[in-house]
C-alpha positions as CSV (number, residue, x, y, z in Angstrom):
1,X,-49.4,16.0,17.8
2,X,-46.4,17.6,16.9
3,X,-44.2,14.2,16.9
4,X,-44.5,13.9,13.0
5,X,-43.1,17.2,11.8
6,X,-40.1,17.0,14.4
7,X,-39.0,13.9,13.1
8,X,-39.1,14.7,9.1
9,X,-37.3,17.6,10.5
10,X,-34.8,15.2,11.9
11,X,-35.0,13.0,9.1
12,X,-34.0,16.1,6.6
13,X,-31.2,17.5,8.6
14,X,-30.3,14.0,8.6
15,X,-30.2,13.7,4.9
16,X,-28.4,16.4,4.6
17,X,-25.6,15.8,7.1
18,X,-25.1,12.4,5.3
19,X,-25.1,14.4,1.6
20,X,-22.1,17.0,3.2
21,X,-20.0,13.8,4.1
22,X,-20.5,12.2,0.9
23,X,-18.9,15.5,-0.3
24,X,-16.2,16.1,1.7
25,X,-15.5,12.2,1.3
26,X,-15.7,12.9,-2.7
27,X,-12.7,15.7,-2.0
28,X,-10.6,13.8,0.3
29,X,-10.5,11.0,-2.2
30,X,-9.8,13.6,-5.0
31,X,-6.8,15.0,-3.0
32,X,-5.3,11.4,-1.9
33,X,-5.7,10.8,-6.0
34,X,-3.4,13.9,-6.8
35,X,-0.8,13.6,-4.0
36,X,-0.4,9.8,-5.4
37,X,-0.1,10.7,-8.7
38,X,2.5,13.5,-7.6
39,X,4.4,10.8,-5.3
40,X,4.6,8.6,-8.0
41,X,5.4,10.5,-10.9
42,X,8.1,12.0,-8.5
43,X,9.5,8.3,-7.7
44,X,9.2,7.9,-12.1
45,X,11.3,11.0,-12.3
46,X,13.9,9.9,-10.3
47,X,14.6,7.1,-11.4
48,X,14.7,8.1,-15.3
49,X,16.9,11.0,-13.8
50,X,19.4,8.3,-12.4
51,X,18.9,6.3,-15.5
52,X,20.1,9.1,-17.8
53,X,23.2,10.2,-15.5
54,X,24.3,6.2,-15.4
55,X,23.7,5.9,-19.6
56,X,25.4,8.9,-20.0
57,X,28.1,8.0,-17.7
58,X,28.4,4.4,-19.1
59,X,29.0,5.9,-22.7
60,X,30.9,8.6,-22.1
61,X,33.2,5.8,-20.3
62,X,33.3,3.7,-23.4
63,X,34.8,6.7,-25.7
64,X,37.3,7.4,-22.9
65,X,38.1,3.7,-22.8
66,X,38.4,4.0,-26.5
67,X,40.5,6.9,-26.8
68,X,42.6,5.3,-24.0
69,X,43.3,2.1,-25.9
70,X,43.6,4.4,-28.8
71,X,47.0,6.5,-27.7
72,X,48.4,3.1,-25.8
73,X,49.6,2.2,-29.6
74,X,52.2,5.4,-28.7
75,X,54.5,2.7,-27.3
76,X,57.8,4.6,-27.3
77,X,59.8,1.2,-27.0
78,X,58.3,0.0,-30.6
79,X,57.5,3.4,-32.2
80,X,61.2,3.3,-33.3
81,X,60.8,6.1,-35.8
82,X,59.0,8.6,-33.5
83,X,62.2,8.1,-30.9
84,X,64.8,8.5,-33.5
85,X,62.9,11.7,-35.1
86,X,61.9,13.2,-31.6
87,X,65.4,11.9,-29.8
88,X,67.1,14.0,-32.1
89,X,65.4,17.2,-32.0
90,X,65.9,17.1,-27.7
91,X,69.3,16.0,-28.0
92,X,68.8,12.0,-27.5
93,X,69.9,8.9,-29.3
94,X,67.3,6.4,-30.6
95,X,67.9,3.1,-30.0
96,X,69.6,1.5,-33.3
97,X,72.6,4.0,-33.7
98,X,75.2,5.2,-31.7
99,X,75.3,7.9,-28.9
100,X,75.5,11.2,-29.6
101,X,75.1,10.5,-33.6
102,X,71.8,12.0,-35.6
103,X,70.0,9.9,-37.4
104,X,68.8,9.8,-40.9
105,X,65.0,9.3,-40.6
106,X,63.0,12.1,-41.2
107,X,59.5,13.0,-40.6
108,X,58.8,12.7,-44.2
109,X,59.9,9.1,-43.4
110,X,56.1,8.4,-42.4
111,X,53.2,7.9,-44.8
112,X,49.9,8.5,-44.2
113,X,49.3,4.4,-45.2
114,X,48.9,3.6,-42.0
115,X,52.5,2.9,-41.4
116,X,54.0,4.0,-38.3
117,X,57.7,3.4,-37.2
118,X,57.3,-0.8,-36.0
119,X,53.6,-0.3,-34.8
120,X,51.3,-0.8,-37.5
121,X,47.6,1.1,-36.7
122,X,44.5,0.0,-38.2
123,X,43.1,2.0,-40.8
124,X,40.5,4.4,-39.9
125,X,37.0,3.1,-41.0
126,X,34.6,5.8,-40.1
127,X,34.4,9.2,-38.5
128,X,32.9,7.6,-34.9
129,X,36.3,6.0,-34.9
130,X,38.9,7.5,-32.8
131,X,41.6,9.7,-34.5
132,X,45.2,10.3,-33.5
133,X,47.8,12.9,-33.9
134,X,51.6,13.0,-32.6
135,X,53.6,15.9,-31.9
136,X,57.1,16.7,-30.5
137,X,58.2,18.9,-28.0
138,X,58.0,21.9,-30.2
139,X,54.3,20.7,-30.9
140,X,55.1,20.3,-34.4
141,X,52.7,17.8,-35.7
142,X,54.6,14.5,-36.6
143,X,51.7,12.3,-37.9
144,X,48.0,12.3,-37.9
145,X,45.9,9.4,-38.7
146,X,42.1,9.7,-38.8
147,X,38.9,11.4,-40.5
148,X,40.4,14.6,-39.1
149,X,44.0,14.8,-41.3
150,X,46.4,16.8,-40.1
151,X,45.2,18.5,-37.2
152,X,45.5,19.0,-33.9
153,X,42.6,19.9,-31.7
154,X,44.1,20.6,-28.3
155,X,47.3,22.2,-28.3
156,X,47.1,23.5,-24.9
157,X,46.3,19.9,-23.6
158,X,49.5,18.9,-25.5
159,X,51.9,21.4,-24.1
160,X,50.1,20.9,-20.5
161,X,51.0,17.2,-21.4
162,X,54.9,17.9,-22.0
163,X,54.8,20.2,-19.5
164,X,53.8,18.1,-16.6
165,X,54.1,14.4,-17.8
166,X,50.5,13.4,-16.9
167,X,47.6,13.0,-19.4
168,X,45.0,15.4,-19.6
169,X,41.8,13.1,-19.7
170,X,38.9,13.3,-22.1
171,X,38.0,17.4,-22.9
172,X,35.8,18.5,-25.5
173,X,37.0,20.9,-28.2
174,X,35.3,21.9,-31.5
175,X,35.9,21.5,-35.2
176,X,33.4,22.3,-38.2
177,X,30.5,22.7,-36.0
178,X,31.0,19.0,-34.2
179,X,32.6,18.1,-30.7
180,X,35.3,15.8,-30.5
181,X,36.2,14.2,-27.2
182,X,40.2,14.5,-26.4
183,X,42.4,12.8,-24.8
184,X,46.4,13.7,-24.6
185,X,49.0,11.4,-23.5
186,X,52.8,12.2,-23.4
187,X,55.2,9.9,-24.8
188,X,58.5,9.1,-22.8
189,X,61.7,7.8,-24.1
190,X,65.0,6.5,-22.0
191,X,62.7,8.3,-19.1
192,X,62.6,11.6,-20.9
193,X,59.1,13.6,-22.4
194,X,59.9,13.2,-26.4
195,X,56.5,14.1,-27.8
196,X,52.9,13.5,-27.1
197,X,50.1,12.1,-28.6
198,X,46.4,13.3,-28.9
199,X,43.7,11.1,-30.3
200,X,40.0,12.3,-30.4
201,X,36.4,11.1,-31.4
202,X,33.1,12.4,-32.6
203,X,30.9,12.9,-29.5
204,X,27.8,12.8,-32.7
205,X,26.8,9.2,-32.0
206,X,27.3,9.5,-28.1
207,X,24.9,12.9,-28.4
208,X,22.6,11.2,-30.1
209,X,22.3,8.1,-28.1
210,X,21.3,10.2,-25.1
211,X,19.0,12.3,-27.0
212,X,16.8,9.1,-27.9
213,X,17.0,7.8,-24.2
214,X,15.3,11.6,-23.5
215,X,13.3,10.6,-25.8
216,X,12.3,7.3,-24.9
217,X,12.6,8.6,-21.0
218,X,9.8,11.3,-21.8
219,X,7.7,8.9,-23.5
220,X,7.8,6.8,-20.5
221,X,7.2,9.7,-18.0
222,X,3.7,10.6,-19.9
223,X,2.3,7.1,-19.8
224,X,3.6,6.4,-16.4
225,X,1.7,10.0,-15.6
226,X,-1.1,8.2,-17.3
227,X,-0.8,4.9,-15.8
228,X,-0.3,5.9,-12.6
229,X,-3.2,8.5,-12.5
230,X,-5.6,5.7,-13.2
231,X,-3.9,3.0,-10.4
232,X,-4.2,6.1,-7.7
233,X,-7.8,6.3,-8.8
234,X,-8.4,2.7,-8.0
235,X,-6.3,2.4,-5.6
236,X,-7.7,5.1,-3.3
237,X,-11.2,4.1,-4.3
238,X,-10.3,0.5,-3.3
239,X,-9.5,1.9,0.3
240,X,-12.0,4.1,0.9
241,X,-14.8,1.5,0.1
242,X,-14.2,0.6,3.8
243,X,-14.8,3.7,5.0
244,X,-17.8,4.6,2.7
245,X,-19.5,1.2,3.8
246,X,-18.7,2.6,7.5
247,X,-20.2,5.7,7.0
248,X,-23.4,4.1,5.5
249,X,-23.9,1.6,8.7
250,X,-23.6,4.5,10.9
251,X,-25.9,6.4,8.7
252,X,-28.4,2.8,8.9
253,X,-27.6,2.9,12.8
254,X,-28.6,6.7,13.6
255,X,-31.7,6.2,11.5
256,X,-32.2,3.0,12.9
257,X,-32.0,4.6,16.3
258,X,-33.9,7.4,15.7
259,X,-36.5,5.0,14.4
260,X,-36.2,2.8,18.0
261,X,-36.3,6.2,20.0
262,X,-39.3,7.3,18.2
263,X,-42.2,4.8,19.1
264,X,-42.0,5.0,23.1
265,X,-41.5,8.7,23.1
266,X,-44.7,8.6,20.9
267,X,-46.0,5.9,22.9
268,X,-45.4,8.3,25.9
269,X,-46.5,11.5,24.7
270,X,-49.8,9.7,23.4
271,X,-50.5,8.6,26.8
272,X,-49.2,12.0,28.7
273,X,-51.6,14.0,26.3
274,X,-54.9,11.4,27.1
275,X,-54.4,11.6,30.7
276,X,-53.9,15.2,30.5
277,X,-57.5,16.0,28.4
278,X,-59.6,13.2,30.7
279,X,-58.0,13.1,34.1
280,X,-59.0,10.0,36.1
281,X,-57.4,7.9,38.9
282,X,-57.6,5.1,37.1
283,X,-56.7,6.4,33.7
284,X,-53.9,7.8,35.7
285,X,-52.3,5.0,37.1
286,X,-52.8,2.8,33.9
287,X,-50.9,5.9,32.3
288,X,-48.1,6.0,34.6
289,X,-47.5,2.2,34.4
290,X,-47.5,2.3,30.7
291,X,-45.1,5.7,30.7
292,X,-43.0,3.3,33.3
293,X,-43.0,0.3,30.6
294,X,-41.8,2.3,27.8
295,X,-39.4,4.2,30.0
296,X,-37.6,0.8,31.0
297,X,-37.8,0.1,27.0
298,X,-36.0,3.2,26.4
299,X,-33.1,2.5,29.5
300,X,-32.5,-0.7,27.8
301,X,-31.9,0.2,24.4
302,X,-29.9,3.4,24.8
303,X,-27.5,0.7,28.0
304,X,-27.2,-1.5,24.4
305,X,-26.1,1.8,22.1
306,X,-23.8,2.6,24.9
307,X,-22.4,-0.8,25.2
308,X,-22.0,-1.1,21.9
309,X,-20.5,2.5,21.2
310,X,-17.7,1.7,23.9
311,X,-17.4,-1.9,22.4
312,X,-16.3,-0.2,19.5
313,X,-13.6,1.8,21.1
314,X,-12.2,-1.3,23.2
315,X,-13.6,0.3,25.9
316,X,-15.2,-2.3,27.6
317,X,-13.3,-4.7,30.1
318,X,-13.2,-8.3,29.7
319,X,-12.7,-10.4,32.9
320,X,-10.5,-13.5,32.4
321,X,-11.1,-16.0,35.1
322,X,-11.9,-19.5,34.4
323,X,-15.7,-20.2,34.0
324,X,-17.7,-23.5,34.5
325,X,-19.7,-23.0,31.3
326,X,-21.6,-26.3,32.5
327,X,-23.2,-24.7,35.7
328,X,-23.6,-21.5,34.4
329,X,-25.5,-23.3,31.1
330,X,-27.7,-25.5,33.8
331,X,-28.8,-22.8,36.2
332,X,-29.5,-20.1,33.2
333,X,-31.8,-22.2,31.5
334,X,-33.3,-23.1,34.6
335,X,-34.1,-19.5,35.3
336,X,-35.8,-19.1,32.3
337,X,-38.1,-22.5,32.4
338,X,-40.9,-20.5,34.3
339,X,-41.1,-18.4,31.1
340,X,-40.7,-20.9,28.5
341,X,-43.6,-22.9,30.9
342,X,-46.1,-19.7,30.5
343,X,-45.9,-19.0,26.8
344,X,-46.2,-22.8,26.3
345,X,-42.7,-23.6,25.1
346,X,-40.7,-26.7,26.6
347,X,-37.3,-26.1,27.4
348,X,-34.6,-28.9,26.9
349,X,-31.0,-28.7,27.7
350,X,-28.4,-31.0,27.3
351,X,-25.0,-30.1,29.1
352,X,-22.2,-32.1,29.4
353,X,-20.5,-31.7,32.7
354,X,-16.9,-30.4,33.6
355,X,-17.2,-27.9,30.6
356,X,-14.7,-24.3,31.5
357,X,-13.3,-21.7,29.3
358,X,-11.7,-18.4,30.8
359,X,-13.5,-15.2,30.3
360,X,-16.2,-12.8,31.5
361,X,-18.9,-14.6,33.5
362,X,-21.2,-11.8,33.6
363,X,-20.8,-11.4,29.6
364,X,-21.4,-14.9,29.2
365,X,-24.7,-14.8,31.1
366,X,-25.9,-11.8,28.9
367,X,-24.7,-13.8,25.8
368,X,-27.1,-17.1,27.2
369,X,-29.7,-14.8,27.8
370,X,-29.6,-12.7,24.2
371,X,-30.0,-16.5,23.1
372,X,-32.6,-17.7,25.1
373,X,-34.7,-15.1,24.6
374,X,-34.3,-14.5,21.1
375,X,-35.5,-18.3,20.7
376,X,-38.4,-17.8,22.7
377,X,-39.8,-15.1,21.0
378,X,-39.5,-16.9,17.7
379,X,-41.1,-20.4,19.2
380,X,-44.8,-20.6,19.0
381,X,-46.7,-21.9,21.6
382,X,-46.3,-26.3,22.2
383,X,-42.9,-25.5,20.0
384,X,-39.4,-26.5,21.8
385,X,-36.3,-25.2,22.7
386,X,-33.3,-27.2,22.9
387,X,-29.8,-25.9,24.2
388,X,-26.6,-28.2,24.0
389,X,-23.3,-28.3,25.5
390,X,-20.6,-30.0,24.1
391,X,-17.1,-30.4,23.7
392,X,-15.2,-30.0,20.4
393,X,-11.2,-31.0,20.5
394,X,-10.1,-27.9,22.0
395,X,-13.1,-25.8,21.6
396,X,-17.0,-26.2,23.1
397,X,-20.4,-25.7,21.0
398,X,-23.0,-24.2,22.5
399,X,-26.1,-24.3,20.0
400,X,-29.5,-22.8,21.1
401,X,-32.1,-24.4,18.9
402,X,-35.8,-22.7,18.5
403,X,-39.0,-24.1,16.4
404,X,-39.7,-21.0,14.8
405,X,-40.3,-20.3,11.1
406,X,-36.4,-19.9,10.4
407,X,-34.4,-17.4,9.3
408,X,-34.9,-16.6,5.3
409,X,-31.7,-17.1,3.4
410,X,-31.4,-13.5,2.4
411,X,-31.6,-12.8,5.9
412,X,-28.5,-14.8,7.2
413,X,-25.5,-12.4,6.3
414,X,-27.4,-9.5,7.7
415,X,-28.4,-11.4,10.9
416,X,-25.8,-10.2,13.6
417,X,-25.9,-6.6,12.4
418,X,-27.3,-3.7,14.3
419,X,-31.0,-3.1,14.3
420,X,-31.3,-5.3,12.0
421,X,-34.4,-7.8,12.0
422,X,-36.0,-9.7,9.4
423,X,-39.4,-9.4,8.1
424,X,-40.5,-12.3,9.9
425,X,-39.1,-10.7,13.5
426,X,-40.7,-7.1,12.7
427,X,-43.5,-8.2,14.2
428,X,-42.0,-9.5,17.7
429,X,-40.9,-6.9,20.2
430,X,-36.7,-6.1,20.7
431,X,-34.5,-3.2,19.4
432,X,-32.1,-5.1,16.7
433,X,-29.3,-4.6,19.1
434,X,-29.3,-8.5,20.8
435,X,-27.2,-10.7,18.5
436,X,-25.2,-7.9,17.5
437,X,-24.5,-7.5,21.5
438,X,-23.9,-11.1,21.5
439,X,-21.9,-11.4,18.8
440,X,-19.3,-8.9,20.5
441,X,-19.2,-10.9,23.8
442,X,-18.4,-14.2,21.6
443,X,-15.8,-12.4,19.4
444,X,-14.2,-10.7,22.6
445,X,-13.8,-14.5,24.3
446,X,-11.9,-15.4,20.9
447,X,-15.1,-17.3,19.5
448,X,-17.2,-17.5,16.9
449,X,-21.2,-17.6,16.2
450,X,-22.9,-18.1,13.1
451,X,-26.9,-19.0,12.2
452,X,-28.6,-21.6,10.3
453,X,-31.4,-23.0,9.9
454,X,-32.5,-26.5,11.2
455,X,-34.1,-29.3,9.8
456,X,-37.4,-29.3,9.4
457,X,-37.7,-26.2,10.6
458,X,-36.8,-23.3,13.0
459,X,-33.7,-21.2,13.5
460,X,-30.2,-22.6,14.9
461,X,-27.6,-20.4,16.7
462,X,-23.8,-22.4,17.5
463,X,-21.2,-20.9,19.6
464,X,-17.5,-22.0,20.1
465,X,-15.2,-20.9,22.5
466,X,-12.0,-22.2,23.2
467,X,-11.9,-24.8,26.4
468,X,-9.9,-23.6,29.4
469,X,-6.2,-24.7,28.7
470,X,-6.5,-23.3,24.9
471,X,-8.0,-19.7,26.6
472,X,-5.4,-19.7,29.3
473,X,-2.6,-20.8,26.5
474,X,-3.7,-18.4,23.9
């Protein structure tokens, strides 16, 4: 016989199908991990990017604010001395002598005490204070107060300032290697230009602020490269343990299959090869009607792989029409008495009447039958099989009840799947698929089923469905 090397031939083609998808599986989980990491370290990017450009922003709007607030003590109506000393040199009166006269203030007038006409300016405390310096038209410095002295940083802001009466805002000029933040502000008097005032600050502690938030922002960036590099691991992990587990039950269901195929094409093969060396009538019909039983076997379980392959697709129809679950319980078990009768089995059913749900009635009957004769198999002969029918609230039980050895505890979770069958049912005939069948017609009628074992001893099966006005409702 050549059946044996054909199916380790299968069996390693098999193995090694399953060992190229563990591979590709391996790289598509290594390339979700990178583009995650990219996309978040992207996102982390970003947002330190928008971080920086608001901090440096905010600050740079504080020493403008300060600068602001520092040439606002130019108040031409209480710098009294600056109006006499500037009125003058353009031709105007100040305000404490009379028209047309010069005054006697000079610019020598003001000390460098802090002193300034009526406005009194607070002393300098530090060179990240702001500075300020007061020219008249002729840009002839008046007064400086600050860490600079006597020096005027932006001359061309100042004459743009006379020029045009409008401040020039906040531009950056250097002095001994440092850059100072400017501001220039013109200062009016009786509505004319008289003079101007500049006041400036070290942009040192405003540099260095944003270069530790680069810092700090860097430092960030390379553990959030970190962190994020081992979420994406887990996190793509995480979602492709469903699909690994997927790929293992199909890997179980095609050797499970292959396994199921196997025995009554042997079976077949056997017998085709037998007849073949000692041809004989009898031989010949006995072969035929065996080749016949095992062909049926084989019709039946690749119908249940192709019911369940377009189950899994959704491509299977459901009817909905109401069903008396009651009649359909009665006349079922009724049909199966004769074979309960010959194997020695007696067959009890309890159904309470009036019982309907909405659904399939020709899934329903499969799902009865699956039951049925999943409990017969299991009952030995003068055991019992009882089936009940009940309502629940808004639901109905349907439990099929065997006498059987039971289901072993390590068996329950596994039950329902496909080709699956515990040691004890090995040695009974079926291909695996019946309860996995079954549960699919349950779950596709919005049900539930679950096993269990009874007490003292044999194997319980419970259905619920939802009654008729719940089904039609839902």
């Amino acid at each position: 016989m050549v059946a044996g090397p054909t199916w380790r031939r299968l069996g390693t083609a098999f193995a090694r199908a399953s060992s190229s998808h563990d591979g590709s599986l391996r790289s598509v989980a290594a390339r979700l991990a990178a583009q995650t990491v990219a996309l978040l370290l992207v996102m982390l990017i970003t947002l330190e990017v928008v971080v920086y450009i608001i901090t440096r922003q905010t600050l740079l709007g504080s020493l403008e604010t300060t600068l602001k607030a520092r040439a606002s003590q130019a108040d031409p109506n209480v710098c009294h001395a600056f109006q006499l000393i500037c009125g003058r040199q353009s031709g105007l009166s100040g305000p404490s002598g009379p028209p047309g006269q010069p005054q006697t203030r000079e610019p020598s007038d003001f000390s460098g005490n802090g002193s300034f006409g009526f406005r009194t300016f607070r002393p300098i405390s530090g060179p990240s204070e702001a500075s300020a310096a007061f020219v008249d038209l002729d840009l002839s410095l008046v007064h400086a107060d600050g860490a600079l002295g006597r020096v005027l940083l932006g001359p061309t802001d100042a004459r743009k300032a006379l020029q045009t009466n409008r401040a020039q805002c906040c531009t950056v000029h250097a002095f001994k290697s440092q850059d100072y933040l400017v501001y220039t502000a013109p200062i009016q008097s009786n509505g004319r230009v008289v003079g101007a005032v500049q006041t400036s600050i070290s942009e040192h502690q405003y540099l260095q602020t944003l270069d530790t938030l680069l810092e700090a922002l860097l430092v960030v960036a390379l553990l959030g490269l970190i962190t994020s590099g081992g979420i994406s691991v887990a996190l793509v992990g995480r979602a492709l343990r469903p699909i690994r587990a997927a790929m293992q039950r199909q890997r179980a269901f095609v050797a499970d299959a292959a396994h199921e195929l196997r025995t009554p094409l042997a079976i077949q093969r056997t017998v085709g090869e037998v007849v073949m060396a000692e041809p004989s009538p009898d031989d010949l019909q006995a072969a035929v009607a065996q080749m016949l039983g095992e062909n049926q076997h084989l019709t039946k379980l690749v119908e249940d792989l192709s019911l369940l392959a377009r189950a899994d697709t959704n491509a299977v129809s459901i009817e909905r029409r109401p069903v008396d679950l009651s009649s359909l319980v009665a006349e079922t078990t009724h049909e199966l008495a004769y074979l309960a009768e010959e194997k020695g089995v007696s067959l009890h059913a309890e159904v309470k009447d009036h019982i309907t749900t909405v659904g399939d009635i020709l899934r329903l009957r499969q799902l009865l039958l699956i039951l049925l004769d999943n409990a017969l198999k299991h009952s030995p002969a003068g055991g019992a099989l009882d089936v009940r029918l009940s309502p629940q609230d808004d639901r109905v039980s349907l439990q099929v009840r065997d006498s059987g050895p039971g289901i072993e505890p390590a068996d329950l979770p596994q039950i329902f799947d496909r080709f699956y069958r515990s040691d004890r049912a090995r040695t009974g005939q079926g291909s695996g698929l019946g309860l996995a069948i079954g549960k699919w017609i349950v779950e596709a009628h919005g049900g539930q089923i679950r096993a269990g074992n009874a007490s003292p001893y044999g194997a319980v099966f419970t259905v619920t469905l939802p009654l008729a006005r719940t089904a039609l409702t839902a």
